[in-house]
Gaussian input, Z-matrix of N, CA and C with variables (Angstrom, degrees):
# hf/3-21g

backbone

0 1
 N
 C     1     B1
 C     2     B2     1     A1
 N     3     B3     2     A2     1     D1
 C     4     B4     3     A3     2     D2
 C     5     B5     4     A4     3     D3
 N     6     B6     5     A5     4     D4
 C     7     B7     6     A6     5     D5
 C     8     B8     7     A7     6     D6
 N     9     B9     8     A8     7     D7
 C    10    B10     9     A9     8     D8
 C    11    B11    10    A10     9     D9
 N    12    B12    11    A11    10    D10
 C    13    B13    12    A12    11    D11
 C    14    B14    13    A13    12    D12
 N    15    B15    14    A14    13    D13
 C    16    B16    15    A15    14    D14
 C    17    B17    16    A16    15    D15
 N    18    B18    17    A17    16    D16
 C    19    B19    18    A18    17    D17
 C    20    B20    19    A19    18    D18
 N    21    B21    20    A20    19    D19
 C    22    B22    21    A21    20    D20
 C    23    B23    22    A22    21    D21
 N    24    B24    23    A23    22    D22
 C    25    B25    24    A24    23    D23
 C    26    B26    25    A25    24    D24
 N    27    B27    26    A26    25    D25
 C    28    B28    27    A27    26    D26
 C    29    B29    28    A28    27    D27
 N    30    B30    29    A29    28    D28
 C    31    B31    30    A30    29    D29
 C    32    B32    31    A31    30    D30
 N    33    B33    32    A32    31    D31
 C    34    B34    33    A33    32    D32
 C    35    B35    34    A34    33    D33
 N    36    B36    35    A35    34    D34
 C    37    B37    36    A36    35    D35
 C    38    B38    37    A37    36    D36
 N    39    B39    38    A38    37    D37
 C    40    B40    39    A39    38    D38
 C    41    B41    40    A40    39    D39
 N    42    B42    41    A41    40    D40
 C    43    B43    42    A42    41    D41
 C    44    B44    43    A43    42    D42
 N    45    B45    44    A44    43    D43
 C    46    B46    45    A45    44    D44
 C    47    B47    46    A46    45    D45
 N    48    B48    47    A47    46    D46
 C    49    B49    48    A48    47    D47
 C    50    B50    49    A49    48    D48
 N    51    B51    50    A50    49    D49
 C    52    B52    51    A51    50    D50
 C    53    B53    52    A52    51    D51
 N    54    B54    53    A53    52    D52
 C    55    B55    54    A54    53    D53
 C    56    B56    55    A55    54    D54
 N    57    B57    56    A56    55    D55
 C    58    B58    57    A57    56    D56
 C    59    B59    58    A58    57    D57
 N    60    B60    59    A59    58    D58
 C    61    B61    60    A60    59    D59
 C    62    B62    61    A61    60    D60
 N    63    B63    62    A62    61    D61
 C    64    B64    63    A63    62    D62
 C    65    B65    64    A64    63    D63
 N    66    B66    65    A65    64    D64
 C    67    B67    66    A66    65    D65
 C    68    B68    67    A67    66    D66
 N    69    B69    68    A68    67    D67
 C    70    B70    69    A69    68    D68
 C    71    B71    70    A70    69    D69
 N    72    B72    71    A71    70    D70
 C    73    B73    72    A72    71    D71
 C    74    B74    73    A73    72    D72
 N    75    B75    74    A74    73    D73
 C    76    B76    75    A75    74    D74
 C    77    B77    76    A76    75    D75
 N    78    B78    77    A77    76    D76
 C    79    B79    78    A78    77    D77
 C    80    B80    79    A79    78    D78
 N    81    B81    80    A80    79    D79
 C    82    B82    81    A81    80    D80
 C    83    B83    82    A82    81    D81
 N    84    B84    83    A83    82    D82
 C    85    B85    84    A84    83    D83
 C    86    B86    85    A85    84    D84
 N    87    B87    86    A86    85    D85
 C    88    B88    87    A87    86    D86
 C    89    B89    88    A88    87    D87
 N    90    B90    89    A89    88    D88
 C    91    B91    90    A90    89    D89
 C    92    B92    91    A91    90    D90
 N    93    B93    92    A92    91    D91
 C    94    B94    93    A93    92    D92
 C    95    B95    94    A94    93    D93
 N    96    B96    95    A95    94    D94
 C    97    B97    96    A96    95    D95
 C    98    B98    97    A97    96    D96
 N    99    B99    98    A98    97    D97
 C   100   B100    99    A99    98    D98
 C   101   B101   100   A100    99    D99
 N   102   B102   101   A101   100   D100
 C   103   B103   102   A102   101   D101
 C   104   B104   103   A103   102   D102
 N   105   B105   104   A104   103   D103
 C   106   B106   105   A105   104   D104
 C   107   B107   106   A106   105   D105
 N   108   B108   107   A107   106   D106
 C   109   B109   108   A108   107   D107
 C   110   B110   109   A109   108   D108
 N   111   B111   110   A110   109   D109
 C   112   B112   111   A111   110   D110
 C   113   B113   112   A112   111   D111
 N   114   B114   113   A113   112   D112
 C   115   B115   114   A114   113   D113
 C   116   B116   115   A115   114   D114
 N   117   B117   116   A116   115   D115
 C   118   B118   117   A117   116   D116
 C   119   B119   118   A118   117   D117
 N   120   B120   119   A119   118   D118
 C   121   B121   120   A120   119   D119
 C   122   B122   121   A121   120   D120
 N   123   B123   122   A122   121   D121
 C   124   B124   123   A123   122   D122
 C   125   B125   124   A124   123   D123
 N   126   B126   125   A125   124   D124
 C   127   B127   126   A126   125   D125
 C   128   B128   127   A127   126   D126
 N   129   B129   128   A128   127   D127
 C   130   B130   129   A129   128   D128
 C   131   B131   130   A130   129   D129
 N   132   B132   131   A131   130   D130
 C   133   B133   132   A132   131   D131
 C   134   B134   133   A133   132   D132
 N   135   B135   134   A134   133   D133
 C   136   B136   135   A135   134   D134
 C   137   B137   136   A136   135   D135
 N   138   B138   137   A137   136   D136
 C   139   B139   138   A138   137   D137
 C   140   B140   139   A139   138   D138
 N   141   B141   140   A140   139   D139
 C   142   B142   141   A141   140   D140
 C   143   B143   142   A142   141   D141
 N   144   B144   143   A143   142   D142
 C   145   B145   144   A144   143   D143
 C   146   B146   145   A145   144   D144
 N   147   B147   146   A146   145   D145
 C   148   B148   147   A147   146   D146
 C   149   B149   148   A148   147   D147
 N   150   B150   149   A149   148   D148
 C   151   B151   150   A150   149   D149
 C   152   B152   151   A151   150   D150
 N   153   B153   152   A152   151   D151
 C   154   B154   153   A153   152   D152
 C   155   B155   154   A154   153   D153
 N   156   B156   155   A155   154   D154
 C   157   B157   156   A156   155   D155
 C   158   B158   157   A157   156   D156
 N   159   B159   158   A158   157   D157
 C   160   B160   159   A159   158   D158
 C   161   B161   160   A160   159   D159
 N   162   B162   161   A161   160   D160
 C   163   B163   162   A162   161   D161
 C   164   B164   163   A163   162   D162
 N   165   B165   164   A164   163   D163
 C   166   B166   165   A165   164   D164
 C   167   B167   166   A166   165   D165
 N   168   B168   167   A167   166   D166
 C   169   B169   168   A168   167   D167
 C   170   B170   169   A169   168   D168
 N   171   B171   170   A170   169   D169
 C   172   B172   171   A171   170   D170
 C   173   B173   172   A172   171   D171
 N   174   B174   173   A173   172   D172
 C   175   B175   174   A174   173   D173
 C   176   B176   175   A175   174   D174
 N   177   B177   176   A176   175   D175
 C   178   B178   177   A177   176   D176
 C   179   B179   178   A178   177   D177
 N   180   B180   179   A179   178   D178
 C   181   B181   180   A180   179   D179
 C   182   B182   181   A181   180   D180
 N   183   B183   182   A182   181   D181
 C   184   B184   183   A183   182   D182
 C   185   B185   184   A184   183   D183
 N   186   B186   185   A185   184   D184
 C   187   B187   186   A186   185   D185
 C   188   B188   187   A187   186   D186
 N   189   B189   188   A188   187   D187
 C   190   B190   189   A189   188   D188
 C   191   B191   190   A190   189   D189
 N   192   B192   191   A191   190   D190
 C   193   B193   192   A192   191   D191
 C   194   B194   193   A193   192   D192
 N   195   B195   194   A194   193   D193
 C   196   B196   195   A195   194   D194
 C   197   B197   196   A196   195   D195
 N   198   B198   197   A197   196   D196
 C   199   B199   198   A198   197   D197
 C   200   B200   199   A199   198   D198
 N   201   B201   200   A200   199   D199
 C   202   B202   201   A201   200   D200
 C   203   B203   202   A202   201   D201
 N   204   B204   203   A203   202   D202
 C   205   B205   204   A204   203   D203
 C   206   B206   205   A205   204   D204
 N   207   B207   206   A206   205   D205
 C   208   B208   207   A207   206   D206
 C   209   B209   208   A208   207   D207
 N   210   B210   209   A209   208   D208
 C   211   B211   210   A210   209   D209
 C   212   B212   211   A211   210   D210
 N   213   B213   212   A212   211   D211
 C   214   B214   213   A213   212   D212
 C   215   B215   214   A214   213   D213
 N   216   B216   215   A215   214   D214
 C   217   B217   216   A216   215   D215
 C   218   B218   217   A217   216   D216
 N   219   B219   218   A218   217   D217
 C   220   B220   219   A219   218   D218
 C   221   B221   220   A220   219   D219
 N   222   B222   221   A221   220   D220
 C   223   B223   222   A222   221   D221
 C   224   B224   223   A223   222   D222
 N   225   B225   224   A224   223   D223
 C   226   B226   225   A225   224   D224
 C   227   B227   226   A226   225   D225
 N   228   B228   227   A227   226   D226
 C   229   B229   228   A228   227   D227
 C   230   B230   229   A229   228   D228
 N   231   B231   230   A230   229   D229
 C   232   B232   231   A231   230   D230
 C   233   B233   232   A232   231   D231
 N   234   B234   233   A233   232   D232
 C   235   B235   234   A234   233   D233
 C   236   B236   235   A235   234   D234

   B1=1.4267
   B2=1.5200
   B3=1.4129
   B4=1.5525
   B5=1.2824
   B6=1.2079
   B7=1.8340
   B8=1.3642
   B9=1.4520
   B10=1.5048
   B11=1.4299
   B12=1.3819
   B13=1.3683
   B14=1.3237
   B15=1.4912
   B16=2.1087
   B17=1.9341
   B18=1.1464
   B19=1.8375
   B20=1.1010
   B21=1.5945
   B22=1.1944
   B23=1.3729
   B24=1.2659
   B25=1.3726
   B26=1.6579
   B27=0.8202
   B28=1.5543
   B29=1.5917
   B30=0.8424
   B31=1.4767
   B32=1.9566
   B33=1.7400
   B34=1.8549
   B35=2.1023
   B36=1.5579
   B37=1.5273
   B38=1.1811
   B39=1.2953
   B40=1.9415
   B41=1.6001
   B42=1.0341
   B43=1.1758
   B44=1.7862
   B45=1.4433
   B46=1.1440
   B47=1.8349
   B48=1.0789
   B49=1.5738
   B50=1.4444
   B51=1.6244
   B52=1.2014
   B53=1.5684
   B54=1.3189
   B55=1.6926
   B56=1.7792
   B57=0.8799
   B58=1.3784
   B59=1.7639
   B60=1.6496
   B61=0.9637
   B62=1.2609
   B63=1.3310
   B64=1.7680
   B65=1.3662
   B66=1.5536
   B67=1.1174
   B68=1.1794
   B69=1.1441
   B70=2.0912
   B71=1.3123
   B72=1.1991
   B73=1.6358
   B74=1.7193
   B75=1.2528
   B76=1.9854
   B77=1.2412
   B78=1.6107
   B79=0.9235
   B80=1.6759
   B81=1.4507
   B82=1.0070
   B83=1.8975
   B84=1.2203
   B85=1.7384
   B86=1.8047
   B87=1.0946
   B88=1.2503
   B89=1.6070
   B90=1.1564
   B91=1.8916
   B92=1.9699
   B93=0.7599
   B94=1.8107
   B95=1.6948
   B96=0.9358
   B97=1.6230
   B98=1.8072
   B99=1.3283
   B100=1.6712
   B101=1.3681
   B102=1.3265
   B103=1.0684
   B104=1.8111
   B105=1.6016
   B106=1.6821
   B107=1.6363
   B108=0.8983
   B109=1.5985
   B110=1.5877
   B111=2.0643
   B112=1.9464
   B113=1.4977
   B114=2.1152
   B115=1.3986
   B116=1.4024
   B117=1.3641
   B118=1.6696
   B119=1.3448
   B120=1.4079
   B121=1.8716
   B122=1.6036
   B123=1.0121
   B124=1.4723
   B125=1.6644
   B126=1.0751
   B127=1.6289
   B128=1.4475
   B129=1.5854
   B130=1.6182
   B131=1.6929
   B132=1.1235
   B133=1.8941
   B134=1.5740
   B135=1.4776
   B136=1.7980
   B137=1.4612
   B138=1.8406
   B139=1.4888
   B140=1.5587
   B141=1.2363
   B142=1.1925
   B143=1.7989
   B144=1.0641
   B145=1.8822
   B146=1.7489
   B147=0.7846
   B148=1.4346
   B149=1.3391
   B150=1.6018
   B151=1.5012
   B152=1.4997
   B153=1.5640
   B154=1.8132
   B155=1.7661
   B156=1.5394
   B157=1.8750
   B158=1.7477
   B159=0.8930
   B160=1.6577
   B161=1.5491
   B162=1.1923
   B163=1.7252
   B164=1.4971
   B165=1.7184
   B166=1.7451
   B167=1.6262
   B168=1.0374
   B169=1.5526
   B170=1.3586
   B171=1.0101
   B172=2.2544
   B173=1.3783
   B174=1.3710
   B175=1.2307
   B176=1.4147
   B177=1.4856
   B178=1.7727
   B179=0.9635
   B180=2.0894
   B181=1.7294
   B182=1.6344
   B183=1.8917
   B184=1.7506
   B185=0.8036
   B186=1.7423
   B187=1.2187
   B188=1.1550
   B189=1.5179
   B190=1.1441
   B191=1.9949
   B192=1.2840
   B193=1.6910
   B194=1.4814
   B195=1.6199
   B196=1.1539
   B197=1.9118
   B198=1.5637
   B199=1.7227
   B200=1.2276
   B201=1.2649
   B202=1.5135
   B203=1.8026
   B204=1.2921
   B205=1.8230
   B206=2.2290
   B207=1.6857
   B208=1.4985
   B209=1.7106
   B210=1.1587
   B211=1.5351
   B212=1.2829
   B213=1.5209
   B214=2.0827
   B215=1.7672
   B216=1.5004
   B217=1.4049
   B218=1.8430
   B219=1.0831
   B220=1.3289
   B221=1.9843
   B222=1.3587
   B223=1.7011
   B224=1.7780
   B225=0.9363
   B226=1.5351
   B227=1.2085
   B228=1.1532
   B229=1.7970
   B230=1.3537
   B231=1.7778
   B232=1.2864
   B233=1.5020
   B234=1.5398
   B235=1.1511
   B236=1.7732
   A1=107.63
   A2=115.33
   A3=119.58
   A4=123.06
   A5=137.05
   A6=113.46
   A7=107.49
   A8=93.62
   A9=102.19
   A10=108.90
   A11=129.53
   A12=129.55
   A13=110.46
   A14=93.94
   A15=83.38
   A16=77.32
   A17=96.56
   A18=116.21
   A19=115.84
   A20=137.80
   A21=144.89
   A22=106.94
   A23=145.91
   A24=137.96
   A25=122.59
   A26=111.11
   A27=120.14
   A28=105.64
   A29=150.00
   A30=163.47
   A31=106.79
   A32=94.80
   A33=101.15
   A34=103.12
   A35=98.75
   A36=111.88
   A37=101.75
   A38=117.25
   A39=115.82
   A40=95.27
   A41=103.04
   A42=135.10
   A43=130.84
   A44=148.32
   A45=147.39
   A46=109.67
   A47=114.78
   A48=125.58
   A49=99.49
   A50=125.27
   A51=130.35
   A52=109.06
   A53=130.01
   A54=138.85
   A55=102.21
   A56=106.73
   A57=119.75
   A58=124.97
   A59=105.28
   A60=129.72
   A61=134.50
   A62=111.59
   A63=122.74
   A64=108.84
   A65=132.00
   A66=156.30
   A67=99.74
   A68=135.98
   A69=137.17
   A70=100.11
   A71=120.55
   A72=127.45
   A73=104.05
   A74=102.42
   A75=113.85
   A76=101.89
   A77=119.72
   A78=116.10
   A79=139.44
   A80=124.78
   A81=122.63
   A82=85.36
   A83=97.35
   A84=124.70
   A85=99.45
   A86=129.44
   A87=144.97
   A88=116.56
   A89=94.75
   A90=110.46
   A91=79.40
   A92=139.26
   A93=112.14
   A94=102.98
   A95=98.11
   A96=103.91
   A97=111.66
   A98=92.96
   A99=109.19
   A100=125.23
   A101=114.79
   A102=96.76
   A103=96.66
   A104=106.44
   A105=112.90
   A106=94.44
   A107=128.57
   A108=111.42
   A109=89.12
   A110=103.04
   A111=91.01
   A112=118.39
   A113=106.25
   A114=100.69
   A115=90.42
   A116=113.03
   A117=124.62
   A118=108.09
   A119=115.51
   A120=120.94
   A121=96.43
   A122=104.30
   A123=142.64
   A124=119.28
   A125=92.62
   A126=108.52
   A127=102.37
   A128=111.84
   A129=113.06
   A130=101.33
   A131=111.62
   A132=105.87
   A133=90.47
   A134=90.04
   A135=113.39
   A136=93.49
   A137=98.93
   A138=94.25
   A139=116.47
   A140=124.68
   A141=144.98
   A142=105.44
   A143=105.32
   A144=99.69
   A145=91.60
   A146=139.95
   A147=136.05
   A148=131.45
   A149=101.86
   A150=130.57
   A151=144.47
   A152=99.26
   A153=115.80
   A154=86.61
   A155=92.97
   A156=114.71
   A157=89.98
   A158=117.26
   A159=117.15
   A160=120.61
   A161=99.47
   A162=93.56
   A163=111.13
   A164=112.02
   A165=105.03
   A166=99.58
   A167=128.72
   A168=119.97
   A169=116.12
   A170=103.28
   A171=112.55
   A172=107.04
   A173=126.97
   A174=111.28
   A175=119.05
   A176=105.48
   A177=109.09
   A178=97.98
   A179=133.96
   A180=119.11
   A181=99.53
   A182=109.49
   A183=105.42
   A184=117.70
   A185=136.59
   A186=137.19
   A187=100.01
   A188=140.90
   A189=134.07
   A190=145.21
   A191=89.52
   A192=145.04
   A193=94.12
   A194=137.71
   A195=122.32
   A196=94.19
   A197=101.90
   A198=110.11
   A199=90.98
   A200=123.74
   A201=137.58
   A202=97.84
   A203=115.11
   A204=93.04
   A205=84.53
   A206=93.01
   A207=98.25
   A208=107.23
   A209=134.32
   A210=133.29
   A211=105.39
   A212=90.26
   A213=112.56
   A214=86.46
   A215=98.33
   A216=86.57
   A217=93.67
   A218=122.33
   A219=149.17
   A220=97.70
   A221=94.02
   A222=106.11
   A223=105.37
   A224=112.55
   A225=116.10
   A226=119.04
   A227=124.97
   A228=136.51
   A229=78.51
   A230=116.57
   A231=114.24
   A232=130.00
   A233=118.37
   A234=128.06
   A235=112.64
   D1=132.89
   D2=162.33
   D3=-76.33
   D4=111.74
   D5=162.40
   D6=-118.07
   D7=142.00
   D8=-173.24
   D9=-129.26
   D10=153.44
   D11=163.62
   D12=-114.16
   D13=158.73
   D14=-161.68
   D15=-136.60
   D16=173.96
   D17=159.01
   D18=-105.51
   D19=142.11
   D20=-177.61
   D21=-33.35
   D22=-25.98
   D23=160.14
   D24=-79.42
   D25=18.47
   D26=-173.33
   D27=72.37
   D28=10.63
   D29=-168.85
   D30=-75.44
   D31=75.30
   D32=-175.97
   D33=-47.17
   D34=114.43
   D35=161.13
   D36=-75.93
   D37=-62.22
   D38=-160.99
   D39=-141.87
   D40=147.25
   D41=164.68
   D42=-121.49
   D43=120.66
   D44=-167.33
   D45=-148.01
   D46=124.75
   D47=173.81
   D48=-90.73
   D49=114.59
   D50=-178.49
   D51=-116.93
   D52=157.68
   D53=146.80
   D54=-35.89
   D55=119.71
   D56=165.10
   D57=-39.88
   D58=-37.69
   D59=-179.58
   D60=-53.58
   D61=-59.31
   D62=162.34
   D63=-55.31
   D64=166.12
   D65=-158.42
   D66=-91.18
   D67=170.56
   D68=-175.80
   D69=-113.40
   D70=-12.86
   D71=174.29
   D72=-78.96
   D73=-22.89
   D74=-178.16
   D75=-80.08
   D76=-53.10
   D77=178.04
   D78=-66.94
   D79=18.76
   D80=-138.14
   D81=-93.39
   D82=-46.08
   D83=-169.41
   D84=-50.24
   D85=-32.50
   D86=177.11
   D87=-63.99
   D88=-56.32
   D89=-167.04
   D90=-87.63
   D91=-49.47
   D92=-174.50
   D93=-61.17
   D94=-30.78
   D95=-178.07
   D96=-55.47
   D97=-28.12
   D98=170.46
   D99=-102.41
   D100=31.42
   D101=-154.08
   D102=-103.18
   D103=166.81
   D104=-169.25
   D105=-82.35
   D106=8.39
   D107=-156.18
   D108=-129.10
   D109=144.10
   D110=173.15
   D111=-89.33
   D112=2.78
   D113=178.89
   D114=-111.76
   D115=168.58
   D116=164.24
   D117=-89.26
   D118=161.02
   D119=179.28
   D120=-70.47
   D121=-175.31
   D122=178.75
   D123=-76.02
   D124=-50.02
   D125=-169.12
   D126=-155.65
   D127=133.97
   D128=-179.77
   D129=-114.93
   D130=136.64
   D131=176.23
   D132=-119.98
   D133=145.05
   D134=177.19
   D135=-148.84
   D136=159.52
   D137=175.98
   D138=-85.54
   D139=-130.78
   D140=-166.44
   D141=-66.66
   D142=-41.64
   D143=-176.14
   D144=-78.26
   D145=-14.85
   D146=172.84
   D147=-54.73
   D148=-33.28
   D149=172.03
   D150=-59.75
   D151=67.31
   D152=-153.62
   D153=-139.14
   D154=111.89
   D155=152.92
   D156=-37.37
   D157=-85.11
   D158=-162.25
   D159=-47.20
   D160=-29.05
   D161=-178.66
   D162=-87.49
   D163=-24.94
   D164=168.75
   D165=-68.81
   D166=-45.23
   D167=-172.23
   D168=-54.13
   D169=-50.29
   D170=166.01
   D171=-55.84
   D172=-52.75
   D173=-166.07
   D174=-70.28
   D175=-27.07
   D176=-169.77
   D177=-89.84
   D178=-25.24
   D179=-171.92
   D180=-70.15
   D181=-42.92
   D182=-166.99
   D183=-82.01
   D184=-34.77
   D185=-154.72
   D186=-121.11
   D187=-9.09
   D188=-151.32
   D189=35.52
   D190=31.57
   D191=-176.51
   D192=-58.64
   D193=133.77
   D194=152.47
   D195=-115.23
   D196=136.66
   D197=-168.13
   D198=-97.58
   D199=138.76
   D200=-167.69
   D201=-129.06
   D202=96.21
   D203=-179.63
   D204=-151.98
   D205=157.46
   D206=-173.62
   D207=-78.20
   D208=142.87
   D209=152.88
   D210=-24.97
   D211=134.16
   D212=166.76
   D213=-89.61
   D214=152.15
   D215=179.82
   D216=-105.86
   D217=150.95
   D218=166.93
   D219=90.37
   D220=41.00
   D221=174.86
   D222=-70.11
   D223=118.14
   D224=160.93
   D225=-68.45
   D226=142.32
   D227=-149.14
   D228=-73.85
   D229=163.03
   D230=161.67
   D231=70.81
   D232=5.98
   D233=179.19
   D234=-125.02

């Protein structure tokens, strides 16, 4: 699997080739780890696998990241 983060202009920040296997919400911590830029954006949007209480809380305490992604529906609180 590729994941990439781009800037509203299509402008590739990070790029990472992952195992297919893990979740894209796991992977998020990886691809900043790659990323071309020495600051992080502002706000990251992902779709639906993106959608984890825990991973907006990590991203905004470490990186200061706001995660922008829509409700999974039958999401369990806290996940």
């Amino acid at each position: 699997m590729i994941v990439a983060i781009a800037a509203g202009d299509s402008l590739s920040l990070a790029v990472s080739v992952q195992s297919a296997s893990p979740a894209e919400c796991q992977l998020v911590e990886e691809v900043l780890a790659g990323s071309f830029l020495d600051q992080f954006p502002a706000r990251l949007i992902g779709d639906k696998a993106y959608d984890s209480e825990l991973l907006d809380r990590k991203l905004q305490s470490e990186y200061g990241i706001e995660l922008i992604a829509p409700n999974r529906r039958g999401r369990k609180r806290g996940t």
